[in-house]
Backbone bond lengths (Angstrom), bond angles and torsions (degrees), N, CA, C in turn:
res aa  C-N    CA-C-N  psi(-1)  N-CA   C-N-CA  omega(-1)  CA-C   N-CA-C  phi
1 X - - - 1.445 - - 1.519 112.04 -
2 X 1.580 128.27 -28.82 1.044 144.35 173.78 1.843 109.87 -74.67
3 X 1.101 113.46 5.16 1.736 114.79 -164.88 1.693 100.74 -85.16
4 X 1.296 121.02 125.12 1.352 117.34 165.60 1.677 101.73 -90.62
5 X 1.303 109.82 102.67 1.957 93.29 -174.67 1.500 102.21 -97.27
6 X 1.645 125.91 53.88 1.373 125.79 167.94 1.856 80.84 -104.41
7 X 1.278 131.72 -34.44 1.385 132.50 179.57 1.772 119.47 -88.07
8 X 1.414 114.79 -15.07 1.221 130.99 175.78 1.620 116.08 -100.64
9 X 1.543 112.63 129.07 1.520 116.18 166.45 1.389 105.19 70.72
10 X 1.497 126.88 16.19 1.720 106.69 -158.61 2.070 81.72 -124.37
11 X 1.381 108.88 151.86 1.793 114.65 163.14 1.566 85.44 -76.62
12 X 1.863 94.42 155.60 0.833 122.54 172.35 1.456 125.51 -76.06
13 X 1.629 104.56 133.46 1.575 104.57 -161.17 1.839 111.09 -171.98
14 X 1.107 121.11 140.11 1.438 117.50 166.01 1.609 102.27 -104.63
15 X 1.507 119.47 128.15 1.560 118.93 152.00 1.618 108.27 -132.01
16 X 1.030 94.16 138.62 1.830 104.59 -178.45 1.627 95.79 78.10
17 X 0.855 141.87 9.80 1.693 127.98 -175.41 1.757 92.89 85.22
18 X 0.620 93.64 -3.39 1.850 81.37 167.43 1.906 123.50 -96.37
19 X 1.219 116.49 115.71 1.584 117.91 -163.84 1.539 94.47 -83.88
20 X 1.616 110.44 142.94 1.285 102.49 -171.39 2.085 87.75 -128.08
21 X 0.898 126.96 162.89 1.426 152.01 -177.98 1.681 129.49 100.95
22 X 1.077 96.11 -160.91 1.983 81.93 177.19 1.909 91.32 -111.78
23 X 0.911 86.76 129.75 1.426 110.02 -174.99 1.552 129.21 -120.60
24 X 1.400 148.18 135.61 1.206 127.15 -163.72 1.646 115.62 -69.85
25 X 1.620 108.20 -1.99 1.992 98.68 176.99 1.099 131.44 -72.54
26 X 1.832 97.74 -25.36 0.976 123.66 170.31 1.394 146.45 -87.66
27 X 0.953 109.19 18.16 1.886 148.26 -170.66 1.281 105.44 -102.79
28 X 1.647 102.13 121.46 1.327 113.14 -179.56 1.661 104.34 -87.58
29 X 1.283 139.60 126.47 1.177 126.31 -151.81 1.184 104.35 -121.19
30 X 1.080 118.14 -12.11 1.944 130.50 160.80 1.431 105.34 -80.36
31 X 1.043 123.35 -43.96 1.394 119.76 174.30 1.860 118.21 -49.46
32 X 1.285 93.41 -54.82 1.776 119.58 165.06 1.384 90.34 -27.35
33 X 1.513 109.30 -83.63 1.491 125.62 -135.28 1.842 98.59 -56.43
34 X 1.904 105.03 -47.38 1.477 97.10 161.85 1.472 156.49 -47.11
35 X 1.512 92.13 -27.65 1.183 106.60 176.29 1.762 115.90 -85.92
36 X 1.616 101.21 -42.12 1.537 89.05 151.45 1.338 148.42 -42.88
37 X 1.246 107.05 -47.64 1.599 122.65 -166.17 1.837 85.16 -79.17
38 X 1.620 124.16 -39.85 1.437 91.68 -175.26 1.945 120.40 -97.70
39 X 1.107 108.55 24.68 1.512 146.04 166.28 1.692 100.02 -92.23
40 X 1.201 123.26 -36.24 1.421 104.65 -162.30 1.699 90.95 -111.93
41 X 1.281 150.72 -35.75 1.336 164.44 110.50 2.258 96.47 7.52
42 X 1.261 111.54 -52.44 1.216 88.28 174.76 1.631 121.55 -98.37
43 X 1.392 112.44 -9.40 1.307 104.72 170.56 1.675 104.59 -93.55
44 X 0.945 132.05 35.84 1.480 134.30 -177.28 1.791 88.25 -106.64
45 X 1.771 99.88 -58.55 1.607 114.77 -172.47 1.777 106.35 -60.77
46 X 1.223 109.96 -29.23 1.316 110.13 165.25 1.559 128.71 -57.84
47 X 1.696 98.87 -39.27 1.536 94.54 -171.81 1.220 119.28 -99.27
48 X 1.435 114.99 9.06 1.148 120.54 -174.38 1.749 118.28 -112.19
49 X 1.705 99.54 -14.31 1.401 118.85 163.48 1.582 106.92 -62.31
50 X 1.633 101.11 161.34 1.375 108.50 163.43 1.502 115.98 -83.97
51 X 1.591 123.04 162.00 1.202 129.04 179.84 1.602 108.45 -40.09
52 X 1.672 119.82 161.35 1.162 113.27 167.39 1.244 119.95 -80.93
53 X 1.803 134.82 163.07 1.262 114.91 -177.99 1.624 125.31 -66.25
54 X 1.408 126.70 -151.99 1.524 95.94 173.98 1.272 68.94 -158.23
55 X 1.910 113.01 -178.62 1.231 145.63 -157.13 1.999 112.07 21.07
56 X 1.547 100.92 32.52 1.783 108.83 170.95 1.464 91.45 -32.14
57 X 1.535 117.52 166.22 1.335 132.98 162.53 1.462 112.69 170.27
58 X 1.411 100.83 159.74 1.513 89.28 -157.39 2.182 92.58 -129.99
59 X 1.382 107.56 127.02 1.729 117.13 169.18 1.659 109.85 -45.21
60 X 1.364 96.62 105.73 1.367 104.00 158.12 1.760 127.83 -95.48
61 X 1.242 111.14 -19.24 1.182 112.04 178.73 1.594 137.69 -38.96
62 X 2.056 84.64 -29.05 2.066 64.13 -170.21 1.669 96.47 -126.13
63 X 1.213 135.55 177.64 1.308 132.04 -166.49 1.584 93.40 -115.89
64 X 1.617 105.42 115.52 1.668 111.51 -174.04 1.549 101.84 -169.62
65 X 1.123 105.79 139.74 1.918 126.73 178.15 1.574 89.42 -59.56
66 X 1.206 149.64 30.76 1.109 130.12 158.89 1.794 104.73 -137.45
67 X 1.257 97.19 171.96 1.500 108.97 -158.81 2.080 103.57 -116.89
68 X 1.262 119.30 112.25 1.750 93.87 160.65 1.267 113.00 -125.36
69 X 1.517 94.66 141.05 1.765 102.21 -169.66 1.951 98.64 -102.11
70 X 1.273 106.56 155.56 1.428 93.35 169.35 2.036 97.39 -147.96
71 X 0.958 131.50 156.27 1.242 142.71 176.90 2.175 125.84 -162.80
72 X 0.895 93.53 164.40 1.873 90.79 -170.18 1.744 86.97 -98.24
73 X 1.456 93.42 154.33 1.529 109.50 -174.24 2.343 96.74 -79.70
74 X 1.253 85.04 143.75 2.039 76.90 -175.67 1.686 91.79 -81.53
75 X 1.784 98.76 168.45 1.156 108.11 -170.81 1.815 107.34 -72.27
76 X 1.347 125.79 -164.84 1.336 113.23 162.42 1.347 138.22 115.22
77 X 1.287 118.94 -137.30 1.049 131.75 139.03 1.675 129.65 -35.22
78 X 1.116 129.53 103.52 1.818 135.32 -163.09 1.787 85.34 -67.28
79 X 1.688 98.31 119.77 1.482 123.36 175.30 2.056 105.86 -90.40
80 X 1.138 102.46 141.56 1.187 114.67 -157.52 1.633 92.25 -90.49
81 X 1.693 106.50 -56.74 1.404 134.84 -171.00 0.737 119.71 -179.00
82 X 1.875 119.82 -179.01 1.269 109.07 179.90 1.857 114.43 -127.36
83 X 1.495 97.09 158.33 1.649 86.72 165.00 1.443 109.61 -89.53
84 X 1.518 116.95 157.07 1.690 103.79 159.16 1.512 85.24 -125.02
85 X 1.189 91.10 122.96 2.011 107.45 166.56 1.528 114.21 -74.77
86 X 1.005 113.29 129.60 1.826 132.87 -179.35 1.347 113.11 -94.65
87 X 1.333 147.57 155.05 1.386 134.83 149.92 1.343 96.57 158.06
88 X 1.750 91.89 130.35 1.813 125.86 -163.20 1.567 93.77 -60.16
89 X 1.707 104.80 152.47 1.481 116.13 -160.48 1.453 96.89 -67.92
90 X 1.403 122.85 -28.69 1.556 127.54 -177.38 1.553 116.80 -52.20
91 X 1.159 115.33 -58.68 1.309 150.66 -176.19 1.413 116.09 -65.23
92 X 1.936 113.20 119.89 1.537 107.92 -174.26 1.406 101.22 -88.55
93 X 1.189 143.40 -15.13 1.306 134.72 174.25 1.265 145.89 -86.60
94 X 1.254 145.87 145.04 1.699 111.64 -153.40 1.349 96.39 -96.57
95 X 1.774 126.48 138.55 1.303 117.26 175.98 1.485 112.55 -121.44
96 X 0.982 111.74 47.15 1.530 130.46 148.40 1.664 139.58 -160.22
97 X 1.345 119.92 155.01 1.629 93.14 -169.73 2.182 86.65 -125.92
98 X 0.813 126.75 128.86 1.274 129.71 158.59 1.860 119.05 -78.86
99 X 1.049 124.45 116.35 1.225 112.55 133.66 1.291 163.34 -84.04
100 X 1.566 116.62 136.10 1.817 110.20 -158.61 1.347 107.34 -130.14
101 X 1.382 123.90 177.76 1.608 110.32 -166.01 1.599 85.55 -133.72
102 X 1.213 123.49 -38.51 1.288 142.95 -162.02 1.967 113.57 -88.13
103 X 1.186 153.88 164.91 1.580 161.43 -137.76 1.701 90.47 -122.88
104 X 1.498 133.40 -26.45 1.279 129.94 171.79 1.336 103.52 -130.41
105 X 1.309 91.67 158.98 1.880 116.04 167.09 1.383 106.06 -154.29
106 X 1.532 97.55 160.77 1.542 105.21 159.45 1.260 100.11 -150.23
107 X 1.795 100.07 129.28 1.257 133.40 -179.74 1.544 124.95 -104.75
108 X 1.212 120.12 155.99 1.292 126.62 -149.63 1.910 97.19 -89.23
109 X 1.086 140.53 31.19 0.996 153.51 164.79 1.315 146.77 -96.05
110 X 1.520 139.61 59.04 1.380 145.22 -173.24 1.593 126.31 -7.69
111 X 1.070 119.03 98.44 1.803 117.18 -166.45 1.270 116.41 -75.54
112 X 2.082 109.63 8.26 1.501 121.75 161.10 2.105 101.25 -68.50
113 X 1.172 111.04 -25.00 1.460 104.25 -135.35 1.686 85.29 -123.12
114 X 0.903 122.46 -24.33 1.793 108.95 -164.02 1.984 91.38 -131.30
115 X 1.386 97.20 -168.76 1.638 109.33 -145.51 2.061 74.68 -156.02
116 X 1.524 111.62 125.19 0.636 121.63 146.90 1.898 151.14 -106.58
117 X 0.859 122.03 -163.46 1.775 113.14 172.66 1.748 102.05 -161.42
118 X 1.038 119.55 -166.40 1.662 133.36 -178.68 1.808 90.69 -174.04
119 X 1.419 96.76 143.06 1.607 111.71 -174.12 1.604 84.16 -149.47
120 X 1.851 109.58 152.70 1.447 114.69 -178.70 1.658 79.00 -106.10
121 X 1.158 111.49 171.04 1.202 134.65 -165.37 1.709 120.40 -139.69
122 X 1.174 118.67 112.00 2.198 101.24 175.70 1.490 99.40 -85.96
123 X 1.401 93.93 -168.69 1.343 98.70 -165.62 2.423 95.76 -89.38
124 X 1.303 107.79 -10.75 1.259 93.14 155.99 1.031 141.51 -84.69
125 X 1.473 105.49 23.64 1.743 122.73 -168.87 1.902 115.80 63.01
126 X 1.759 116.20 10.86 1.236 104.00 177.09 1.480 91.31 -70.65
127 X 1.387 99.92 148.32 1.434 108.27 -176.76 1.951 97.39 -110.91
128 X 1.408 129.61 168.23 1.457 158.99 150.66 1.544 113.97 -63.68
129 X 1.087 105.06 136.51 1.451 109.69 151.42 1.583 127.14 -16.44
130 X 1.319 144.35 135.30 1.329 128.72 172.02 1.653 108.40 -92.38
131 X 1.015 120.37 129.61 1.879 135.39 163.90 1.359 95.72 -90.15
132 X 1.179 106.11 133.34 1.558 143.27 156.84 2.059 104.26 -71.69
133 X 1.441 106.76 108.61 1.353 111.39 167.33 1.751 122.79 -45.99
134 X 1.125 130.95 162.58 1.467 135.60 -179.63 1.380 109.74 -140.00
135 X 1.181 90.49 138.43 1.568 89.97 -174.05 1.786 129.84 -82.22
136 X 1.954 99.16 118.22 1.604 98.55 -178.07 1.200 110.81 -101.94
137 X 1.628 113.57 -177.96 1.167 108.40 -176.82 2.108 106.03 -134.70
């Protein structure tokens, strides 16, 4: 809603006295600097996390208000734990974080109704990438 697109997506050009492309006058350069520092703030937390887990997946077999995720610990980096991220199928943001110590859980959450993840975790809380579970049987 904030997009001026006479400066966005357009070749560079003046017609009528009006300058059209993205141009450096028009550059918010504090804005820049924010978005860097929190671009460089998460790939810092990235590289300092352990790998993400791998083969996540989530029990489909039986029909129950609860959810079990299971996945292998990644090689590497010594994993502290894990998060499993929660958040209703509606909803783009995740609004819960679980903690686990163990490669499975089962959580009190319906896998009709919510959207899960798994993140490895160190013991400074940098967290991994999140994987999206798959469905086993």
């Amino acid at each position: 809603m904030n997009e001026n697109h006479d400066h966005q997506h357009q070749d560079l050009r003046t017609e009528n006295e009006i300058k059209y492309g993205d141009l450096p006058e028009f550059m918010d350069f504090e804005y820049l600097r924010k978005i860097a520092a929190s671009n460089l703030a998460t790939l810092a937390n990235l590289a300092s996390a352990p790998k993400a887990p791998t083969n996540v997946g989530i029990e489909v077999k039986d029909l129950t208000n609860f959810s079990t995720l299971v996945w292998k610990a990644p090689e590497g980096k010594k994993v502290y734990g894990y998060q499993v991220l929660v958040r209703e199928t509606s909803d783009t943001n995740w609004q819960k974080s679980i903690f686990v110590s163990d490669t499975k859980t089962t959580i009190p959450y319906s896998k009709d109704n919510f959207l899960f993840a798994v993140q490895s975790i160190d013991q400074l809380g940098h967290a991994s990438l999140a994987v999206f579970p798959i469905p086993i049987r």
